[in-house]
C-alpha positions in Angstrom: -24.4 19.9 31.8 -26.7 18.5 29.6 -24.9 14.7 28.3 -26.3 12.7 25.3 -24.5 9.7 24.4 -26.1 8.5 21.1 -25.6 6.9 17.8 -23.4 8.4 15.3 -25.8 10.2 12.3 -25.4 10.8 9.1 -24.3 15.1 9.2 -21.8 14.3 12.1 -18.5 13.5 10.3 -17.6 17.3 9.7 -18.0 18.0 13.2 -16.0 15.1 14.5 -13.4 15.8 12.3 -13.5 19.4 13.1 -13.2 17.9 17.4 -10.0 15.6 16.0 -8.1 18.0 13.8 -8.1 20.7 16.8 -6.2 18.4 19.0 -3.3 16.9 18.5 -3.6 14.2 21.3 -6.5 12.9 18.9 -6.4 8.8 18.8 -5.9 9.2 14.8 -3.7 11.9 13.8 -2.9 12.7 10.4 -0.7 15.6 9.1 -3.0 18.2 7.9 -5.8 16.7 9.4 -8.6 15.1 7.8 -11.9 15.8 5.8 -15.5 15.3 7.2 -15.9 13.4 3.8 -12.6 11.4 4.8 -14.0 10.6 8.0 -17.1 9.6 7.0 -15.8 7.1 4.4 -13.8 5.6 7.0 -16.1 5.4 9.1 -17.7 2.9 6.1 -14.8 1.3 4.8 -14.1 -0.1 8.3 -17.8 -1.8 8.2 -18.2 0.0 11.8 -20.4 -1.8 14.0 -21.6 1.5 16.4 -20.1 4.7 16.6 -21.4 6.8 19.7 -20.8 10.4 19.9 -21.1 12.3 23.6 -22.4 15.8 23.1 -23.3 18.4 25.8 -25.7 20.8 25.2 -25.8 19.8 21.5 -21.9 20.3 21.5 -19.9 17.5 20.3 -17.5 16.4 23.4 -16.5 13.0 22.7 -16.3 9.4 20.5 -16.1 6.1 20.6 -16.4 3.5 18.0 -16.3 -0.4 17.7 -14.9 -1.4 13.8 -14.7 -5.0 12.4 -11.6 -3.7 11.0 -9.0 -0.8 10.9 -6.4 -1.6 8.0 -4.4 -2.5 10.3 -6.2 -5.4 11.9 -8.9 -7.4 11.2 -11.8 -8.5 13.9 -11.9 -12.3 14.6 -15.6 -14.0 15.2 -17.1 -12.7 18.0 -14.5 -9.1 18.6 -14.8 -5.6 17.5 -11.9 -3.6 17.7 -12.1 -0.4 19.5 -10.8 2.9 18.2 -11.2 6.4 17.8 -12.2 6.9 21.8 -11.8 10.6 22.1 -12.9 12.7 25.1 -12.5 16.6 24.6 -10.0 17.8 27.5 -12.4 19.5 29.4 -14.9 16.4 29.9 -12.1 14.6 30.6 -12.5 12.6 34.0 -16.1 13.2 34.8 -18.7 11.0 33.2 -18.3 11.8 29.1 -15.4 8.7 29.7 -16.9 6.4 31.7 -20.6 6.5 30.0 -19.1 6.0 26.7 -17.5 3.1 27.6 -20.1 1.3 29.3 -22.6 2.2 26.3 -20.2 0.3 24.3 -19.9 -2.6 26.0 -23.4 -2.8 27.0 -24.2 -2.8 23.2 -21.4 -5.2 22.1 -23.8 -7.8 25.1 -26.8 -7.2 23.4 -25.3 -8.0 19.8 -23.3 -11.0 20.4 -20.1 -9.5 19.8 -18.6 -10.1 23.4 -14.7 -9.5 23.0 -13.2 -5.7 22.9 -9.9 -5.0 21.3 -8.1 -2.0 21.7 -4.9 -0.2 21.2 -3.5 2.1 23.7 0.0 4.0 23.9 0.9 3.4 27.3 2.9 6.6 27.9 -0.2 8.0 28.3 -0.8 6.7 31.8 -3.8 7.8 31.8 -5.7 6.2 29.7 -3.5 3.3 30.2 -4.8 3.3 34.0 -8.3 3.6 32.8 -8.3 0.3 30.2 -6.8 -1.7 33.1 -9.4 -0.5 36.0 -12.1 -1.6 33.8 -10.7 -5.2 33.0 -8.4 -4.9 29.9 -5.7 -7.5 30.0 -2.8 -8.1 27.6 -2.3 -11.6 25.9 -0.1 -10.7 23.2 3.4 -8.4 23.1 3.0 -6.5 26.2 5.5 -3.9 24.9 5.1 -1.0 22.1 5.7 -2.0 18.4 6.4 0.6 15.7 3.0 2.1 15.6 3.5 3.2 19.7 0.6 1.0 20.9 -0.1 -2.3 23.1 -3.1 -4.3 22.4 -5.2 -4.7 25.2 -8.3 -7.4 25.7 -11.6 -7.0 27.5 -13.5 -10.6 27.9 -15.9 -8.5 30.7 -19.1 -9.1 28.0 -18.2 -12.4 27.7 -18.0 -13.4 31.0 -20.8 -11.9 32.1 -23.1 -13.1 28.6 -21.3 -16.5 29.3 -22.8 -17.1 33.3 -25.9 -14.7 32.7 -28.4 -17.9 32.3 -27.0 -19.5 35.9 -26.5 -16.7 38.1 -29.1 -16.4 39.9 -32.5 -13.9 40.9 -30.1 -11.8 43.1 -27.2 -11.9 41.6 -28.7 -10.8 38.0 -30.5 -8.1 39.8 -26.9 -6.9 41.3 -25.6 -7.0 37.5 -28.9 -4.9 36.2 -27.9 -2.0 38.9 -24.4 -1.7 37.5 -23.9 1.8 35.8 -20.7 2.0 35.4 -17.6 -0.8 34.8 -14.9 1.0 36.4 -15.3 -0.9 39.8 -16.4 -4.3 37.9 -13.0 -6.1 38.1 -10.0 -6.3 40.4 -7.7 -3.4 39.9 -4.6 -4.6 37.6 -1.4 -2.9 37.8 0.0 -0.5 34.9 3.1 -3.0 34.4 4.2 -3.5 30.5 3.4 -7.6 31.6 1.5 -10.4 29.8 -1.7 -11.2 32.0 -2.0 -14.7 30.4 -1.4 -17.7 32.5 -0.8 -21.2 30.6 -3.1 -24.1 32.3 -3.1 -27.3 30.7 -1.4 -26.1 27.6 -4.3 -23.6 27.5 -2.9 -19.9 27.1 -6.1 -18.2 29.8 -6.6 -14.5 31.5 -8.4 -14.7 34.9 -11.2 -12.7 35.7 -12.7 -11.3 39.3 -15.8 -9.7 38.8 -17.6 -7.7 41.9 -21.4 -7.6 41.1 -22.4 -5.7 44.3 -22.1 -8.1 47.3 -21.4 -10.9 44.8 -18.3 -12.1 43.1 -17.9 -14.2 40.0 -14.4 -15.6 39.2 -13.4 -16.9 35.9 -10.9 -18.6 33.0 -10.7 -17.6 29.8 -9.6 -19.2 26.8 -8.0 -16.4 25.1 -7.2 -18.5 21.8 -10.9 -20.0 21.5 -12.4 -16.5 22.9 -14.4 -18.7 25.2 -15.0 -18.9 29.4 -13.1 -22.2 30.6 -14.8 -22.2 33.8 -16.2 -20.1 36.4 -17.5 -19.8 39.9 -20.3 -17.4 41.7 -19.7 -16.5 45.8 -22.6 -15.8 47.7 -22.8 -12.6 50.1 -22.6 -15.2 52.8 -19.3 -16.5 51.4 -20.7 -19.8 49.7 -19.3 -20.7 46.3 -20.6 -22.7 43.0 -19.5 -23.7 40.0 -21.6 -21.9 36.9 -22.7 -23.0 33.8 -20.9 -22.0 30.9 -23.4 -21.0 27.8 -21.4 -21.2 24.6 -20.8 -17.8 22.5 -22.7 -17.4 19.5 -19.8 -17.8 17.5 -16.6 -19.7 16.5 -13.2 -18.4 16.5 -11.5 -20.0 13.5 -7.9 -21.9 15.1 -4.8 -22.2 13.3 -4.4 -25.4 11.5 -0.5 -25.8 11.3 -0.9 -25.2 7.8 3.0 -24.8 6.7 4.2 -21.9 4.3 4.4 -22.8 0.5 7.7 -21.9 -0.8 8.5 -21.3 -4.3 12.1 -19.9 -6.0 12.4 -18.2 -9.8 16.3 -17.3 -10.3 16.6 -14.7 -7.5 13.2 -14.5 -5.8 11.6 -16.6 -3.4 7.8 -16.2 -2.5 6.1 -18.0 0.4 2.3 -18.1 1.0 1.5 -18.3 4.4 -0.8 -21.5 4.9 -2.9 -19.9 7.5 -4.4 -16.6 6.7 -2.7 -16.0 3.0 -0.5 -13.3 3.6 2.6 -13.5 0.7 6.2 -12.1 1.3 8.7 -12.3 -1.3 12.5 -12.1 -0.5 15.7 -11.7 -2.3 18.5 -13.1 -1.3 20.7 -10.5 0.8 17.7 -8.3 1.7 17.1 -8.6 5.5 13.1 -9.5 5.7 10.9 -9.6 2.5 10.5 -6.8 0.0 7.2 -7.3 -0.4 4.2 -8.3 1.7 0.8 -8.7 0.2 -1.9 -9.5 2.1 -5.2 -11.6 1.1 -8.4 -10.6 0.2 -11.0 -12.3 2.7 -14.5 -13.7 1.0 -16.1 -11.4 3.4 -16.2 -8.1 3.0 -16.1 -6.8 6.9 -13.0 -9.3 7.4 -10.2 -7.9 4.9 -6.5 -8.8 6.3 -4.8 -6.0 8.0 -1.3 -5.0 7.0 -0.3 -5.7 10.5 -2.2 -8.8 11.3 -4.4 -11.3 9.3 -7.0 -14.3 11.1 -6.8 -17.7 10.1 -8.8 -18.6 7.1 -10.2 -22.1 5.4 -7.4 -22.2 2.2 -6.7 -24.8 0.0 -2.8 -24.2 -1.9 -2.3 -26.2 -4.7 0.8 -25.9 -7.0 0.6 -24.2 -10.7 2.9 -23.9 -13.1 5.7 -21.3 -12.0 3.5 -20.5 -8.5 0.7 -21.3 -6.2 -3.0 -20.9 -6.4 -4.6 -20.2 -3.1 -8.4 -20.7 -2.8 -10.7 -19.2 0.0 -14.3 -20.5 0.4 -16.6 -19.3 3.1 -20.5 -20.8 2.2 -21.1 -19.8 -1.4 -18.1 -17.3 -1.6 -15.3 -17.7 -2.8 -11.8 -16.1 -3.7 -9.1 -17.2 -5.6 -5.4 -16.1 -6.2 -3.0 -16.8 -8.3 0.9 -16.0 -7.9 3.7 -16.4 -10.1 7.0 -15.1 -10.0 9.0 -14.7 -13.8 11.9 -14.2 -12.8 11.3 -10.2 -13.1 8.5 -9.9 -10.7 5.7 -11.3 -8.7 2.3 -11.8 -10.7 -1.2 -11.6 -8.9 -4.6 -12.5 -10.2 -7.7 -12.8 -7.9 -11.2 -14.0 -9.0 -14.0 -13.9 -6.7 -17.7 -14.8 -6.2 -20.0 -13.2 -3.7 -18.8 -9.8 -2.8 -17.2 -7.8 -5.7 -15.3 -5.7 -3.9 -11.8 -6.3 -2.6 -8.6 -4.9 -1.5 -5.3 -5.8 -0.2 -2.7 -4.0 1.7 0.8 -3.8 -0.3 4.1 -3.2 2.4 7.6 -2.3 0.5 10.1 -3.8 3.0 12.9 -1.6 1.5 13.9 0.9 4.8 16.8 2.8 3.5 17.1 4.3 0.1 14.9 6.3 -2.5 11.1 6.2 -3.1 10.1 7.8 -6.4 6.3 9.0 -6.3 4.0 9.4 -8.9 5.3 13.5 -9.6 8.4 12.2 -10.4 10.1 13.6 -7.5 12.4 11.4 -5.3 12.4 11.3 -1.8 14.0 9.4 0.6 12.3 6.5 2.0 10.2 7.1 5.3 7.1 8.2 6.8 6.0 11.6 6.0 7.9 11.4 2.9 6.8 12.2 -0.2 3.6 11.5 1.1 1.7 12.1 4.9 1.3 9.3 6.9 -2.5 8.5 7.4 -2.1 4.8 8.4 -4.6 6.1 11.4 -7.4 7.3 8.9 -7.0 5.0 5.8 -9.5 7.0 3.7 -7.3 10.1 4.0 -4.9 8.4 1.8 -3.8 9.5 -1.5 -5.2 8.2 -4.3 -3.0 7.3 -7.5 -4.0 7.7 -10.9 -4.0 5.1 -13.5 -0.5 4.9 -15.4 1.4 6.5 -12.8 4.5 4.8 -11.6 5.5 4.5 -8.5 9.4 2.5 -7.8 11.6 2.2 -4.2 15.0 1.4 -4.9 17.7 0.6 -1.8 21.0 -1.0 -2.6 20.3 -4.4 -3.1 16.5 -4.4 -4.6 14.3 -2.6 -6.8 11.0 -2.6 -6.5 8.4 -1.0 -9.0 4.8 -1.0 -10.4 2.7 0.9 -13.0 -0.2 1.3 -11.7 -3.8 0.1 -13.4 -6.4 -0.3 -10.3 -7.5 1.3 -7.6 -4.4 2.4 -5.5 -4.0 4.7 -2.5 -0.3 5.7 -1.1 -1.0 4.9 2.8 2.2 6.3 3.3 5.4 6.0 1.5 5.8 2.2 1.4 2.5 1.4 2.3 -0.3 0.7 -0.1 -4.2 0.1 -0.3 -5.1 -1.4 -3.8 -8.8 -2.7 -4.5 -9.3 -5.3 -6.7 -10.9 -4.3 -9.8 -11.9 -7.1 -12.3 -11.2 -6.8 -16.2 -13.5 -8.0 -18.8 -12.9 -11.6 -18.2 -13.5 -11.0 -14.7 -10.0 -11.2 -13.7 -8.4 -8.6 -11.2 -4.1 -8.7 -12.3 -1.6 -7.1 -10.3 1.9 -6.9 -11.4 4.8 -6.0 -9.5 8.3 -5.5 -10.6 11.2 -6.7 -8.3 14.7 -6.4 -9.4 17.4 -7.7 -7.1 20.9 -6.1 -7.5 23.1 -7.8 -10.4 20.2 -9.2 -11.6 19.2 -9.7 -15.3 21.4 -7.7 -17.4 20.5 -8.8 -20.9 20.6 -6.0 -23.4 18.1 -6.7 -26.0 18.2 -4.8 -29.5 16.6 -5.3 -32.5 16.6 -3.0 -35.6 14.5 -3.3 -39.3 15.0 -1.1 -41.9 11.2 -1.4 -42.9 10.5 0.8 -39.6 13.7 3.0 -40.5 15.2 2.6 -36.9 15.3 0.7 -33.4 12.0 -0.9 -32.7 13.0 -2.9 -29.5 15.4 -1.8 -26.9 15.3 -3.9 -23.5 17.5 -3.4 -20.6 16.7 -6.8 -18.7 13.6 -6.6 -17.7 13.3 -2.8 -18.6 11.3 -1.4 -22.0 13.5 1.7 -23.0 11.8 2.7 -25.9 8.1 2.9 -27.1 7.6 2.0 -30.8 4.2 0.9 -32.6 6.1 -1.3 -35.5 5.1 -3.4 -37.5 2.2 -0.7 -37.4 3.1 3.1 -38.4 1.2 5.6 -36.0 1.2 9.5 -35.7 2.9 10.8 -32.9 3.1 14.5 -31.5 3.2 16.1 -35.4 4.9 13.3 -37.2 2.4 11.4 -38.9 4.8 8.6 -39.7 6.1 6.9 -36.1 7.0 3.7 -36.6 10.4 3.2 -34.4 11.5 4.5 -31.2 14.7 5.4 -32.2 15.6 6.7 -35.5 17.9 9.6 -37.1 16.5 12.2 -39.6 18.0 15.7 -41.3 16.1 18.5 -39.6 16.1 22.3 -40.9 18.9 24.4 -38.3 17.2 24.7 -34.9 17.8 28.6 -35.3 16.3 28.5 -38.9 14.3 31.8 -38.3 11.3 30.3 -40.9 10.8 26.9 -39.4 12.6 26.0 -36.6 13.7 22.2 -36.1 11.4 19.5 -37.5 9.4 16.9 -35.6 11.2 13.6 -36.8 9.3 12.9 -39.9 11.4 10.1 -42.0 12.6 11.5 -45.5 11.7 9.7 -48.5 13.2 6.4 -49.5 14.3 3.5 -48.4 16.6 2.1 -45.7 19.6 -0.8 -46.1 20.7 -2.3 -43.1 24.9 -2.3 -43.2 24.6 -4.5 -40.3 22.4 -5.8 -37.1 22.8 -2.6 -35.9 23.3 0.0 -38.2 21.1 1.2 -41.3 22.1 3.2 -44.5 19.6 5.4 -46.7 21.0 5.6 -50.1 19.3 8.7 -51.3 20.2 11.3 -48.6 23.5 9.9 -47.8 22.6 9.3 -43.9 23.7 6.2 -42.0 24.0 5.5 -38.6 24.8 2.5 -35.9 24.6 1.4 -32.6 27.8 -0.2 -30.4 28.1 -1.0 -26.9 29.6 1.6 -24.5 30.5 1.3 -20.9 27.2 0.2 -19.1 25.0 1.9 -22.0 25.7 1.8 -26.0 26.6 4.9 -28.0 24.6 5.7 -31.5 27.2 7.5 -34.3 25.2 9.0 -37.1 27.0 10.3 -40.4 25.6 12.4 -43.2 27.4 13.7 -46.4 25.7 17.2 -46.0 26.4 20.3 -43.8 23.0 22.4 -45.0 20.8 20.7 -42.5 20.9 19.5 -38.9 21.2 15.9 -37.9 18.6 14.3 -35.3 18.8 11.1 -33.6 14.8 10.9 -32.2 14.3 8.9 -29.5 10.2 8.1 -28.1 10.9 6.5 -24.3 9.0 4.1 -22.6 7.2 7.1 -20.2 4.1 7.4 -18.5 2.6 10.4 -20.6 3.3 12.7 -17.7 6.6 11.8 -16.5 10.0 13.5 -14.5 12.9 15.0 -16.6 16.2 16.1 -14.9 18.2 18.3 -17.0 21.6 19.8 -17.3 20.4 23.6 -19.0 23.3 25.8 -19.1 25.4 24.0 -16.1 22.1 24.2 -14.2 20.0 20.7 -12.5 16.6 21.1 -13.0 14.2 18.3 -11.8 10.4 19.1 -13.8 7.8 17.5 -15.1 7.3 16.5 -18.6 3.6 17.7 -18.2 4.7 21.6 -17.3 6.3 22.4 -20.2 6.1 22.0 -24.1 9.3 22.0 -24.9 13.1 22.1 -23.4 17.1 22.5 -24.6 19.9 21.0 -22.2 23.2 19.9 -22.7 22.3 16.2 -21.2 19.3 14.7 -19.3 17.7 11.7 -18.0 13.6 10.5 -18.6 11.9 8.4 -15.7 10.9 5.5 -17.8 7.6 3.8 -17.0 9.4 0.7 -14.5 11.4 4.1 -12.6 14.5 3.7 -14.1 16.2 6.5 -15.7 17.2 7.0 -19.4 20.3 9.1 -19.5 20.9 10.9 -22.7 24.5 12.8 -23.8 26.5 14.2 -26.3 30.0 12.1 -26.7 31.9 14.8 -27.9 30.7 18.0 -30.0 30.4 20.9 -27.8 27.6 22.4 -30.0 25.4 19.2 -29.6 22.2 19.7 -27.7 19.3 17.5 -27.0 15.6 18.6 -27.5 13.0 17.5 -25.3 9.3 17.5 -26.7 5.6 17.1 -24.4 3.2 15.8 -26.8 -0.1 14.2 -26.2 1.6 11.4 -27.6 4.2 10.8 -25.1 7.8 12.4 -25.0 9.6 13.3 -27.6 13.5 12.9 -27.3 16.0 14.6 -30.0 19.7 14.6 -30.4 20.8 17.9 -32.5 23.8 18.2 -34.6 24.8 20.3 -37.3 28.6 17.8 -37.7 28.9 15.9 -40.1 29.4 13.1 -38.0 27.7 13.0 -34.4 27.5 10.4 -31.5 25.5 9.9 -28.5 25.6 8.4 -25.6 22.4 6.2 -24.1 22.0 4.3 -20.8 19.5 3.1 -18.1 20.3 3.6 -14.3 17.9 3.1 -11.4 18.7 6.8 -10.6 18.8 10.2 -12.4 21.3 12.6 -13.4 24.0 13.8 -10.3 26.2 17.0 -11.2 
């Protein structure tokens, strides 16, 4: 066997994807697996400090790689984080393990970066066994989270960089004949057990460190990530206290910075004082529905969704929110969040680096998440969309004016989205911070709490020949250009977004059924909510109705067809669930041109759903239209006198 252990190159990431996706045990899985192209971009959105592949004989047998950050942590001054150690099964327990570890840490010593963090899932005993024999100590939970990992520490490169200048010809000599760490330290035990010991108030892991005949035993400071003390035994048994050097670094300690708290009717936000991170609650919700993190001025030290370092912020209040600011040397970032009441507002400006992101969790567990196809899905991993919170980059990506809503029983949350925006999984999300004009990057997320704003709002001019405005609390039902008059699909005079015309028979053999184009002549309003045109003898008005309102339409002639056109507030592609023939179908508003069904309901652009029926006549049918305007809603009745039936629900159709 011919072993290489060498720096990752530019070429490789097809063939260690290629190694990962052919074994499931892989440290990152990801349904499907992942690209070489998804690797590699990984591999750089994670600003990866080295990434050493094992080959033998030219054959790719094994990883290892040391990140500044992995999405879901974020590398403190003076760490890398550890991930992505893969050995192929057959190398396993020879040297491919041990040489790649040792090649690591030796070049973590030689760059200043002296602290190792990993992640481990200690049902594999294993590898478990193998982090503890070569000094990997647990000083945080020392049980499995969520994700199926512990967090382990190694502080070996630090102790050994920290005592190097003091220890002596013999001893340094003993150190340079090392090849390997797995005999380095005193063997720890494979119990699920904090190794931390509190001295003084000081939270410290002790070290014993065999360097041939020689021993060093030390204290570290597992908050400062610095050696408290340590002491070197001679062959001959003789002991001294060492010099500590100082790391080349700082780790940044917590303040006692306390949250900032701010309420609009049923939403509460707090801003975390240390390191940024926002929640926003509702009352009744167990835990917050929202959790954004903050965009660091650096660019290798982004807050992870899972865990974010402390940071140098200033708070100070602004009208209706918070501004946080971020400075680190010339850089800075600042956010802005407001709550209205409807939802939470971001804005971020930044100097230095332009680029950006954030991690986005929706803290609904139970209920529906609606993805950007339309489709509803219940909320959990692997649904709707695959899980690749192990290989961020393999994401999906969002387009621009998709919508994207979770709703549970006592919150909604929603967002159109206008940025950069990658589904991490279903209720986790990656969204980059893209700067408008003014150099402002806005975020805006909806979050409706149960029995929350009701207010129907309605407003109807005769000038436009219909309903111009129709709000359902915080949700726009209709789209509508007035005062301006716009084309839409083939009617070159839009103007409201609900409005009634006479149509030729939608079996007319010659024509067919119009597209909505107003008659001639003038509208009178009879009152707030109903309008009369004189010259065709068509009138029409709105009332209330159950949790919806119902639109009657009258005309004095049975020659033609009467239409009540509706345009919805829709992303141009949205999801239609109809009711054809007795028959639920669930489609997309972008797969067809045009539909018939007896009732229906259109995903409107916040994810709520426009239901649309007949009241009565059993011959009344609605029309539904794909333009590259947007949809096209119509009402069809050849009765004198018609009514239908309109209201918004957070959920569609059920039959």
């Amino acid at each position: 066997m011919a072993l290489t252990i060498r720096p990752y190159q530019e070429g490789d990431a097809h063939a260690v994807a290629e190694l990962y996706n052919r074994h499931r045990d892989n440290p990152n899985p990801v349904a499907g697996g992942v690209s070489g192209a998804e690797l590699a971009r990984e591999l750089a959105e994670r600003e990866t400090a080295t990434f050493l592949v094992a080959e033998d004989d030219e054959r790719l047998v094994g990883t290892f790689g040391l990140f500044h950050n992995t999405g879901r942590r974020s590398a403190r001054a003076g760490e890398l984080i550890a991930d992505m150690f893969f050995v192929h099964p057959a190398h396993r327990g020879g040297l491919v393990t041990g040489r790649l570890f040792t090649e690591a840490v030796e070049w973590m010593m030689r760059t200043g970066c002296l602290v190792l963090r990993l992640t481990v899932n200690p049902a594999n005993t294993v590898a478990f066994r193998l982090y503890r024999r070569v000094g990997c100590v647990s000083v945080g939970r020392a049980v499995p989270g969520e994700d199926g990992n512990v967090e382990l520490h190694n502080y070996v490169p630090l102790v050994v960089r920290s005592v190097l200048a003091d220890l002596g010809e013999r001893a340094t000599a003993a150190l340079g004949g090392l090849t390997s760490f797995a005999s380095v330290t005193e063997s720890r035990d494979d119990e699920l057990r904090s190794d931390v010991r509190v001295v003084d108030g000081v939270r410290t892991v002790d070290y014993s460190l065999a360097l041939g005949e020689f021993r060093i035993d030390a204290s570290v400071d597992v908050d400062r990530g610095a050696v408290r003390e340590a002491r070197l035994t001679e062959p001959d048994g003789t002991a001294r206290a060492l010099r500590i050097a100082r790391p080349p670094y700082e780790v940044r300690a917590t303040r006692g910075v306390a949250p900032y708290r701010f309420t609009e009717s049923a939403l509460t936000c707090e801003v975390d004082g240390e390191d940024g991170t926002l929640s926003v609650h509702v009352a009744g919700h167990r835990g917050p529905v929202l959790v954004s993190t903050w965009p660091s001025c650096r660019a290798d030290r982004p807050a992870g969704w899972r865990e974010g370092e402390p940071r140098d912020l200033t708070l100070e209040p602004v009208r209706g929110g918070v501004r946080v600011t971020e400075r680190d040397g010339d850089a800075t970032v600042t956010g802005t969040f407001t709550l209205d009441g409807s939802g939470l507002f971001q804005e971020f400006t930044r100097t230095g680096s332009a680029t950006g992101r954030i991690f986005q969790t929706v803290g609904l567990r139970q209920g529906v998440f609606t993805g950007d196809d339309g489709q509803a899905y219940p909320i959990g991993l692997g649904q709707g969309v695959r899980d690749a919170s192990e290989i961020v980059a393999a994401s999906r990506a969002v387009p621009d004016g998709a919508e994207l809503a979770w709703q549970g029983r006592d919150v909604r949350v929603s967002l159109s989205v206008d940025g950069p925006l990658r589904l991490v999984h279903s209720t986790l999300l990656e969204r980059g911070l893209e700067p408008g004009p003014d150099g402002v990057a806005r975020m805006r997320t909806a979050i409706r709490p149960s029995g929350a704003d009701t207010t129907r709002r309605l407003e109807v001019h005769a000038a436009a020949g219909g309903v111009t405005v129709w709000r359902e609390g915080a949700t726009k039902v209709l789209r509508s250009p007035y005062p301006r008059t716009r084309s839409h699909g083939y009617n070159p005079h839009w103007s409201a977004g609900l409005w009634v015309t006479r149509e030729n028979s939608r079996h007319d053999r010659a024509a067919g059924l119009g597209w909505g184009v107003p008659a001639p002549g003038a509208w009178e309003e009879k009152h707030p909510l109903g309008l009369h045109a004189p010259d065709s003898g068509l009138d029409w008005e709105i009332a209330a109705d159950g949790d919806g309102i119902r639109v009657d339409a009258r005309t004095s002639g049975t020659d033609r067809e009467t239409v009540v056109w509706l345009t919805p507030q829709t992303p141009l592609r949205t999801a239609v669930v109809l009711d054809s023939d007795g028959e639920r179908w669930e489609l997309s508003s972008g797969d067809f041109r045009q539909m018939w069904a007896r009732r229906a309901a259109v995903r409107l652009s916040d994810g709520r759903w426009l239901h649309c029926a007949p009241a009565a006549g059993p011959h009344d049918e609605l029309v539904l239209r794909a333009t590259p305007s947007g949809l096209l809603v119509g009402g069809v009745s050849a009765a004198r006198e018609s009514a239908w039936l309109l209201s918004v629900h957070d959920t569609p159709l059920s039959f």
